[in-house]
N, C-alpha and C positions, 0 to 999 in steps of 0.2 A: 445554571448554564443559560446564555443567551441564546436564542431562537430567531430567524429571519421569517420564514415559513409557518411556523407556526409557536403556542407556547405550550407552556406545562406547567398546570398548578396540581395542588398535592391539599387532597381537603382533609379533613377531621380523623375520616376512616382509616386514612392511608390510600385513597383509588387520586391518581392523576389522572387529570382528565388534560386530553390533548386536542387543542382547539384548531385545526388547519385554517390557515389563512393568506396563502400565496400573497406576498405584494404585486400592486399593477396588474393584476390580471382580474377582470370582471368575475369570473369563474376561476377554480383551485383547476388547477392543472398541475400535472407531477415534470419537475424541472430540475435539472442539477441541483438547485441550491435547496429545492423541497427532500431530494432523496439523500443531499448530506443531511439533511437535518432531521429526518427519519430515522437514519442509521443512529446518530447523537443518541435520538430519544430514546430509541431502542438498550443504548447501553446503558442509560440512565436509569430504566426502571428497569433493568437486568442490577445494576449495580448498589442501589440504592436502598437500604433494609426497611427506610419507612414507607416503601411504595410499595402497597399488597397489591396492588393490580391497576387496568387503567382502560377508559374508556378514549373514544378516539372519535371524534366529533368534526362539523365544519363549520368555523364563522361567518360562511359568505352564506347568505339567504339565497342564491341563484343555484346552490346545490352542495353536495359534496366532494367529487373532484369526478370531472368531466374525461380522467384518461390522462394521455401523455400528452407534452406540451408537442404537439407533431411539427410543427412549428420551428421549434428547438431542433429538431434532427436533424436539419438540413445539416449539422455540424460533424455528424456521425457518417451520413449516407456518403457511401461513394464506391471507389473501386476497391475490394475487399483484403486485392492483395496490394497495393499501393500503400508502402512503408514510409512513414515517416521522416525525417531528414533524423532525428535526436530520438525516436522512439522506434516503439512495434507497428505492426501494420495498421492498416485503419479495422481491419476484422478482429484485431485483438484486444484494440481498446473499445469494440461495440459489446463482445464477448464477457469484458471487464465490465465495465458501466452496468450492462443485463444484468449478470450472475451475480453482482455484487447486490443490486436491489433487492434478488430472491434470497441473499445470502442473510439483509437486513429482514424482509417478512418469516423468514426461517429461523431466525432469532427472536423474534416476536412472539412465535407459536410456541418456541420452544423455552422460552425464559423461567418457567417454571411458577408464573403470577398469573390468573386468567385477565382475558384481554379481551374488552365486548367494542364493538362499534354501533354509533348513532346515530343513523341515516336519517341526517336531515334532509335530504334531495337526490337531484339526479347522480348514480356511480355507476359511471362507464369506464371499460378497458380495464387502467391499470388502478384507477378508483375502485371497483369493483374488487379487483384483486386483491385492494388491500382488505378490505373485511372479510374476505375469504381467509386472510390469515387470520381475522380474530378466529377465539372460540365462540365468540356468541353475538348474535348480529340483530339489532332491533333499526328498524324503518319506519318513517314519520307513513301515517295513513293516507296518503293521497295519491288519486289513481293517475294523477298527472308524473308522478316521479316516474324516473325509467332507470331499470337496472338490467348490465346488458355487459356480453364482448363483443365487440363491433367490428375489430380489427381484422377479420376478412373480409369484410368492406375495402378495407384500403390495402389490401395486399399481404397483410401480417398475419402473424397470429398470438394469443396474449403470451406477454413476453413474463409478467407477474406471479408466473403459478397456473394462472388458470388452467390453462391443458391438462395440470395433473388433481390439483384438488378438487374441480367438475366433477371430472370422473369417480372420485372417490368420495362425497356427497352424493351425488344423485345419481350414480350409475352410469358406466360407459355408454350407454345407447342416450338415452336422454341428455349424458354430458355433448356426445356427436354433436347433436338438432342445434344443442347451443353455439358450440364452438364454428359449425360451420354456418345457418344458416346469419348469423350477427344479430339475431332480433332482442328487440330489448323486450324485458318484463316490466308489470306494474307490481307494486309491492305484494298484494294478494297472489299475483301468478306466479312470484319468487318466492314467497312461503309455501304454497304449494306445493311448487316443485321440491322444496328443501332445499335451497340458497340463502333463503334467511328465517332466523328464527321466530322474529316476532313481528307485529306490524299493532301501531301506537300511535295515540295520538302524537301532534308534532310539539306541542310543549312536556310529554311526558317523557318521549322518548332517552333522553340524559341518564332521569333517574331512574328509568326500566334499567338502564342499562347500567347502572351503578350496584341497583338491587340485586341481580343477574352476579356481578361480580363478589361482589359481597358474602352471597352465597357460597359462592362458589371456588374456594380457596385453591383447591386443585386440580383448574378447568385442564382440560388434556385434550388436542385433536382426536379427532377416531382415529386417524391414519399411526399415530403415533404409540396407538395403545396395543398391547399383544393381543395377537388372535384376530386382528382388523381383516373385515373382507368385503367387497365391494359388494354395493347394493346391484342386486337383481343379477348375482353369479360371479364366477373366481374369475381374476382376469389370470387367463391360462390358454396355450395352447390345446391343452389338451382337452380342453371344454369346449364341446361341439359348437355350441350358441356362439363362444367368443368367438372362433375364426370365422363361422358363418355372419355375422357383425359387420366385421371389415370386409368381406369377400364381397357384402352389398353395401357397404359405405362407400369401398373404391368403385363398384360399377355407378350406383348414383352420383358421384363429384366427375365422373367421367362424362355421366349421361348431362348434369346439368352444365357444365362448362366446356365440353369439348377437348378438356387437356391443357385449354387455354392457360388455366388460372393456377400459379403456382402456390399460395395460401393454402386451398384444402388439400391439396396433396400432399405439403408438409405438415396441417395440422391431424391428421389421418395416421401418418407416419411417428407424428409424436405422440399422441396418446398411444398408439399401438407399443412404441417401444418402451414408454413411461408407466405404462401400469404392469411391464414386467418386471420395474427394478423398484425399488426403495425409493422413496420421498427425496432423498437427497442427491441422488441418481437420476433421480427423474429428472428433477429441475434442473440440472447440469445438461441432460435431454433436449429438454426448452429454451433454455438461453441460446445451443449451438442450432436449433432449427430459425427460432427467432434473429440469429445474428445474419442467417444466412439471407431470410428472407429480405430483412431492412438494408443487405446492402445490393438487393438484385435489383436489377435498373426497372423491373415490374413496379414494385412498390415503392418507388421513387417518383415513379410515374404517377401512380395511384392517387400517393399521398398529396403529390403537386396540385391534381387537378381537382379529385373530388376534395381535398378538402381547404387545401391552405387557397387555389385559386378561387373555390365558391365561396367558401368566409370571404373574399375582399369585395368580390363582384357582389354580394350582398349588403355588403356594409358600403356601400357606395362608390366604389372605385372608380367611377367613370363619371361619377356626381358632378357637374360644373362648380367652380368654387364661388363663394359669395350671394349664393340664392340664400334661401331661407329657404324650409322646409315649404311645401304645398300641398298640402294631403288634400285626398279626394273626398269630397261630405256628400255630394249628388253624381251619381254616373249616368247619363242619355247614353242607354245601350241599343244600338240602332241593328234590328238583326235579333230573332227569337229565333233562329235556325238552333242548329246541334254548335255550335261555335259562340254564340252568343246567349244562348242558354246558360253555357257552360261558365261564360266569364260573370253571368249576371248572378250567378252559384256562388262562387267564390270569391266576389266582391261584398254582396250582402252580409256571407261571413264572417268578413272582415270589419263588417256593423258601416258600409256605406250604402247609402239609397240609393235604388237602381228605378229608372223610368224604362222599362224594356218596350219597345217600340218595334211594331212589326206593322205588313200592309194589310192586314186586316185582325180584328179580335181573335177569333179562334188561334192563329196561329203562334199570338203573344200569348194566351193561357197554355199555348201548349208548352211556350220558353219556361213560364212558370211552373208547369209542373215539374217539369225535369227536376228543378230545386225540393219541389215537394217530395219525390220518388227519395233523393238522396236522402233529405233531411228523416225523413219517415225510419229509410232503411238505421241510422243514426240512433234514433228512437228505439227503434226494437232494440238492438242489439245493447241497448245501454248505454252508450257512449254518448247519448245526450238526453237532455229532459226535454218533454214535450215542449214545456214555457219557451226554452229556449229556441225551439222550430220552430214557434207559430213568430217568434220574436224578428228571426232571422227571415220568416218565408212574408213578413208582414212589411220589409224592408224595397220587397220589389212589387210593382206595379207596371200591369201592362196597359198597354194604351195601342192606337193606331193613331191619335193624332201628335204631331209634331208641335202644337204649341202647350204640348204638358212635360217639355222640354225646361220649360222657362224654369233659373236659377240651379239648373246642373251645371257644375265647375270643371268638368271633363267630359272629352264623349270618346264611345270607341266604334266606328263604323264595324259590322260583319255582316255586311250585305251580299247577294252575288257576287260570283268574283267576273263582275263585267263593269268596265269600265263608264259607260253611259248611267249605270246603274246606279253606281258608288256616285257619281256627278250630281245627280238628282238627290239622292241623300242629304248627299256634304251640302250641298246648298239651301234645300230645303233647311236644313241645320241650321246654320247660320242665318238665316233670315228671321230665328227664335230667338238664338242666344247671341249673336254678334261673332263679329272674327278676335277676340278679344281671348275667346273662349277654346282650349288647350286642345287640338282633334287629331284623334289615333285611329289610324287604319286597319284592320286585322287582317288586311290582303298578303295571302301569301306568299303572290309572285309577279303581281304586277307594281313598278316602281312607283314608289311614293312622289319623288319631284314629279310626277306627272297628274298624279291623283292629287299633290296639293295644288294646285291650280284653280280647282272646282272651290275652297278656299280665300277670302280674301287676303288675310296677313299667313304668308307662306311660312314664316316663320315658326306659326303655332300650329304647322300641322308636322305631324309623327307618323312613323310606322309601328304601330304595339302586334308584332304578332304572335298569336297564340300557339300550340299543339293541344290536341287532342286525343281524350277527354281532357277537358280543359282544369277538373277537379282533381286529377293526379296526374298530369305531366304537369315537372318543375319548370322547365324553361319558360321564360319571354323572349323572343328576338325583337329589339328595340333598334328601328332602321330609321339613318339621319337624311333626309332629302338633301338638296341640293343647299336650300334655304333653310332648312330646320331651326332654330335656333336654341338657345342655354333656357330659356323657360321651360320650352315645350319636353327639352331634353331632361330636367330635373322635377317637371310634373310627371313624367313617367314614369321614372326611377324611383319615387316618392309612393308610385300607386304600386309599384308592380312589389316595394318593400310593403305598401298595407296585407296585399293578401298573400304575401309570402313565399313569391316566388322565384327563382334566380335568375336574373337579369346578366343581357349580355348586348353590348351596343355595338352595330356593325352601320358601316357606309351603303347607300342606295344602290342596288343594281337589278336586274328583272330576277327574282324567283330570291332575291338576297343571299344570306347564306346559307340555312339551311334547309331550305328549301332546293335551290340551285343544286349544291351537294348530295342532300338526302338522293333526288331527283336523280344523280347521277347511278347510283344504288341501282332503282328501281327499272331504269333506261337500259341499262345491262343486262340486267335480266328477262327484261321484252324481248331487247338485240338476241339475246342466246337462244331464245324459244323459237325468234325469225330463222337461227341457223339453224334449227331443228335440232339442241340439246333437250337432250331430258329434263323433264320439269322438276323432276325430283331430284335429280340431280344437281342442279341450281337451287332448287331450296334446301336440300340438305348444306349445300357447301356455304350456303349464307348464312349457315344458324353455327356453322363449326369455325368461320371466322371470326364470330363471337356476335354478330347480329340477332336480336332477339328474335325473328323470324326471318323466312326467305325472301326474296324483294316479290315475289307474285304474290302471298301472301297479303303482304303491307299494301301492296295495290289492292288489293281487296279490299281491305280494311281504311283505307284513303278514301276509295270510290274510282274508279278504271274511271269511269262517267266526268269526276273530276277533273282526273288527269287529263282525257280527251277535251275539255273546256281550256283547260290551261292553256293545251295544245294549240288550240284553233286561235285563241285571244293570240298567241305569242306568235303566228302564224301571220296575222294581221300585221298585227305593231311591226315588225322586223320587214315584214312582204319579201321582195328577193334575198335580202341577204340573210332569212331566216334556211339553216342548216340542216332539213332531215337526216333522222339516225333510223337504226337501224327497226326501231324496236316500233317508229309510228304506224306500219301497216298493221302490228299486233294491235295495237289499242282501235282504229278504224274496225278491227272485222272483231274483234270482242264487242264496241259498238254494236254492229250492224245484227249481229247476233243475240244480242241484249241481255248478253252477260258483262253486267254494270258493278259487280260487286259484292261484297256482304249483305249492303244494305236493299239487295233485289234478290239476296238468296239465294245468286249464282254469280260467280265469277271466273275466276282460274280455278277456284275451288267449288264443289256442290255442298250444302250446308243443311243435311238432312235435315225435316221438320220432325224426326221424331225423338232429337236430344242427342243423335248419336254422334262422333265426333267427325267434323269437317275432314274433305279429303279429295286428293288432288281430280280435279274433271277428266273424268275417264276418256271423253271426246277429244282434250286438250294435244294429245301429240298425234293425232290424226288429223286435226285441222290446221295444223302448223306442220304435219309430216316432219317428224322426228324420224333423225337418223338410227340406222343401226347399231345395235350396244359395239361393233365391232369397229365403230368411226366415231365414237363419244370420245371425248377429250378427258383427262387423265381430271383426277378430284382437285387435285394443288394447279391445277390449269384452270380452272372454272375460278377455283381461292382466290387466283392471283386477278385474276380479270375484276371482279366482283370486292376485292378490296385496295386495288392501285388504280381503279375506275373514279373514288371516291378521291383517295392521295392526288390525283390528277387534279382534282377538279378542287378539294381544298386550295392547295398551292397556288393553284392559275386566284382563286379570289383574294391570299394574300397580295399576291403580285400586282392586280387590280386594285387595292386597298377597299376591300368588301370590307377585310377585316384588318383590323392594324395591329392584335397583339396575337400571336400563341394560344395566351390565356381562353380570350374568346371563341378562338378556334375549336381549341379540343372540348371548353366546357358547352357550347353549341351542342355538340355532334355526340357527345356521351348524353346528354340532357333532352337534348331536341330529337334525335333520330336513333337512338343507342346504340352509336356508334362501340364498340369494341371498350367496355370499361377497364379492362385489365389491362388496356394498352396507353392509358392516360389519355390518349384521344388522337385522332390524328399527326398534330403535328409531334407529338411526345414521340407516335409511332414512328416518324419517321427519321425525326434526330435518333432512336434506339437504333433503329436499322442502317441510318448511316446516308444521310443524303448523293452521298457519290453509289452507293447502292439500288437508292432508290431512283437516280436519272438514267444509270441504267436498265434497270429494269424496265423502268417507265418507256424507255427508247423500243428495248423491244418489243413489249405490248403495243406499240401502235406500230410499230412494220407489221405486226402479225392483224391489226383491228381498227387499227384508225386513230385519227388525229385526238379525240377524246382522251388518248390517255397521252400525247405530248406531254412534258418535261416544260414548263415556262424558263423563259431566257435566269428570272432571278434565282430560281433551284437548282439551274446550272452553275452559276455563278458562286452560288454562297458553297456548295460542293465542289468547285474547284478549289475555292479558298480554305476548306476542312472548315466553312460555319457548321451552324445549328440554328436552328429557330429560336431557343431556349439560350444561346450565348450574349453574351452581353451586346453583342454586338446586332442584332436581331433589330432593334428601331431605325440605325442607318442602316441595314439591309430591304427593310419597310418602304 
């Protein structure tokens, strides 16, 4: 029988071994034409009497299959009850498509020949799934492979089995951790657990798993054999442990998401009701929880932004056409602060030489050490060798003079954020290396066209700006000046792919995007403490709109101190036509009081010295005279303010052309600020809610608070029309 996906040879013993090979795709991904040809196989060595059993392997060296082609769904998602013009609904053929995959893994398990897999790489999602249907599972030895369900990441939950054979392998509680939190394992920590059986070398792995079968003529699931009982107790009502299980698995998906997230609530709901029925019951379970969730516009969203729109914007999407690649061999990182430390960290890693440069020594060994702290911490913990820290910490060098600059092929300023400052850098700079030479600014809200000026050729200067820690927040926002040009823009793109992080290019404006945005968050938050709400009040209703923390918080964690610089620089530049709100007499008398933040040990919040946890400034609603609990505004009133404060303030920068696609919009604000992940990100949020919704809304939040949260003339406009930001018609709305 012919094969697209994959083939099947039949050796000596009678074991097929089946070699996956997706066409056209870099990695095996599970795609129609893979799970017709699955099913094929399946019947073939059900049907065939010289096939005693069969191993199931991958020919792509980049791993074994990465999951579903999510990619491909776009063809499935939509509106659940929306029929067909010549068929069933679109719910019944997602229904069809699922159940039928579990119907071919159920086949497989059950064919009556044992059946090993041979984990040659990484098996995620429904990759994963499928060795969960072998009986016996061998994994190449290497701590870099990842085996994992990931899909409440992106909205889902595994649609392959997983939810039911987790559970019944390594126990309901333990299956939970996996199903909900999506972390992947290395092969050792998946044997451990009992996920997989063996762990081998990677040229043995085949024939481990040939031997295995060999053996084993009448391999049989546990689930499948009489007397089966799950590991670590009965799944049963009437088993104390089991309800008390779910009674704190529903309080914790509550407590971590707010309600937000509709994924663990339905995968909570499917194991629950799938370990009370039969294996084949169950999976009929999972396919109608799975069908429900891929056609709810949440993980549609999900799926859009974190992953099909971060794949492009990684793989170059905004790349200018016809450069040549320019990678970075030397970085002049001007700036050992906490910003610049941080970039000179995760460049080095990425094996480019850093010159770290600061206004005196001490203060460059200190950029230095930060790299040593992490790399150290790396070291213990195992996940690296010593050879390689001294390799990577030997890659930076601190200086304080400017002419040990010479022969760096990019630089990235993180100097003060004051403009006289940055001037004297950039210049000094170029008086080393020439204007020749590719210069990124890490300022994060004063405009680039103005700071290239300091610059001779305007063209080669950028905005690279960072968040911090700069060593785990993914984002770059990459800002075009007025003059920027296709070099400077495709050196950046080039650097920001060495050390791996997700890029997103937007147009000049003071504070850019997200900053301007994030900014908006936090400005609200001031504003409401000026009208004397409760503090805790506003930070509880920021963390239940799915913000990782409250905005006084994140001002902590920013620097108040910051913020007030920002303030006073944007105060200058603007002079009269600069706009007071509501929130700058807060940040003046946090000043004056010299609660500056985290980083002083007091801020909105007090930050005991004796380890115990942070918590709101008891002083805080007496120096702002907070109202009475009897005049505090309603929780979904604080909500609303606190998340259509941001929707304002996105939209007025499309409208602006800050940003010119969607794409960059929501992957900014989920990446950069953590914006609301479960909502795909701003603009997703608010094509879901419905732009003629959101202008009204929008309208009354500023009678009731001010202009801040106007409606722009183009959100009116594309909501009279019944646009979207996501319709096709989105670039002439731009």
């Amino acid at each position: 029988m012919s094969y697209t996906s994959l083939t099947l040879e039949v050796d000596a013993d009678g074991i097929a071994l089946i070699t996956i090979d997706v066409p056209d795709q870099t990695m095996n991904v599970i795609t129609p034409e893979f799970s017709k040809d699955l099913s094929a196989a399946c019947k073939e060595i059900t049907s065939r009497d010289d096939i005693k059993g069969a191993v199931i392997t991958s020919g792509k060296p980049t791993g074994f299959i990465a999951g579903a082609d999510l990619k491909g769904m776009d063809s499935l998602i939509g509106n659940g009850a929306e029929a067909n013009e010549n068929g069933p609904s679109r719910a019944a053929q997602v229904f069809s498509a699922v159940s039928q995959f579990n119907k071919d893994l159920r086949q497989l398990e059950t064919c009556g020949k044992p059946i090993a897999a041979a984990i040659n790489g990484l098996a995620l999602g429904g990759g994963l799934e499928l060795t969960l249907a072998c009986h016996y599972r061998v994994v190449a030895d290497n701590p870099k492979i990842k085996l994992g369900l990931p899909e409440v990441l992106v909205g889902l939950l595994p649609g392959g089995g997983g939810t039911q054979r987790v559970p019944r392998l390594i126990g309901i509680q333990a299956a939970s951790m996996v199903l909900l939190q999506g972390k992947s394992l290395s092969p050792v920590e998946a044997q451990a657990m009992g996920l997989v059986h063996e762990v081998a070398p990677l040229a043995e792995i085949v024939d481990r798993a040939k031997a295995w079968v060999r053996d084993n003529p009448k391999a049989q699931q546990p689930w499948d054999k009489r007397g089966f009982k799950f590991p670590g107790g009965p799944a049963s009502p009437l088993n104390p442990d089991f309800n008390q299980l779910f009674i704190g698995g529903n309080a914790l998906v509550m407590k971590q998401t707010s309600g937000n997230m509709n994924a663990p609530k339905a995968i909570i709901s499917c194991v629950y009701e799938g370990v009370l029925l039969p294996i084949d019951k169950a999976l009929m379970v999972e396919s109608k929880y799975f069908t429900k969730l891929l056609l709810d516009q949440q993980s549609h969203n999900m799926i859009r932004s974190l992953f099909v729109s971060k794949q492009a914007a990684e793989k170059g999407a905004h790349r200018p056409q016809g450069i040549e690649k320019v990678p970075t061999k030397k970085l002049a990182m001007l700036g050992a602060g906490m910003m610049g430390a941080g970039i000179a960290y995760v460049s080095a890693r990425a094996g480019i030489e850093v010159i770290l440069l600061d206004r005196d020594i001490e203060s460059a060994n200190k950029g230095k050490a930060y790299s040593e702290k992490l790399l150290g911490k790396a070291v213990s913990r195992g996940s690296m060798t010593k050879e390689k820290a001294d390799t990577i910490l030997a890659l930076i060098k601190p200086t304080t003079s400017f002419d040990d600059l010479a022969g760096c092929d990019f630089v990235i300023e993180a100097v003060f954020e004051d403009r006289d400052i940055k001037a004297d850098a950039t210049q000094k700079t170029e008086a080393v290396l020439g204007a020749d030479v590719v210069f990124g600014s890490n300022t994060s809200t004063l405009p680039i066209t103005g700071l290239a000026k300091a610059w001779s050729k305007e063209d080669h200067f950028i905005g690279i700006h960072f968040f911090s820690p700069v060593d785990k927040m993914p984002l770059v926002e990459i800002i075009l000046g007025a003059k920027t040009g296709d070099l400077a823009l495709a050196k950046a793109l080039d650097y920001v792919a060495q050390i791996r992080k997700t890029p997103i290019v937007v147009n000049d404006s003071r504070g850019f995007y997200t900053s301007r945005c994030f900014g908006s968050y936090v400005q609200e938050g001031y504003t409401m403490v000026s009208e004397g709400i409760n503090p805790a009040l506003i930070e509880n209703c920021g963390r239940q709109i799915g913000m990782p923390v409250g905005p006084l918080a994140v001002a902590d964690e920013v620097s108040i101190e910051l913020g007030y610089k920002v303030m006073v620089q944007t105060r200058q530049d603007l002079g009269d036509a600069y706009i007071p709100s509501g929130g700058d007499a807060v940040v003046e008398r946090m000043m004056k009081i010299g609660r500056l933040g985290r980083k002083a040990g007091k801020g909105f919040y007090d930050y005991p010295t004796d380890g115990s946890k942070k918590h709101i400034w008891l002083g805080l609603q007496d120096e702002f005279i907070s109202k009475p609990d009897t005049e505090q505004p309603s929780a979904q009133e604080v909500k609303d303010r606190l998340i259509y404060r941001q929707l304002a303030e996105c939209a007025r920068c499309f409208e602006e052309r800050v940003l010119t696609t969607p794409e960059d919009g929501d992957l900014g604000a989920i990446f950069g600020w953590g914006f609301a992940p479960f909502s795909g990100g701003p603009f997703s949020m608010m094509d879901s809610i419905g732009l003629e919704e959101v202008v009204r809304k929008l309208d009354d939040l500023a009678q009731k608070y001010g202009d801040g949260y106007a409606p722009t003339q183009m959100l009116r406009d594309m909501a009279s029309r019944g646009e979207q930001f996501y319709s096709s018609k989105k670039a002439d709305a731009a």
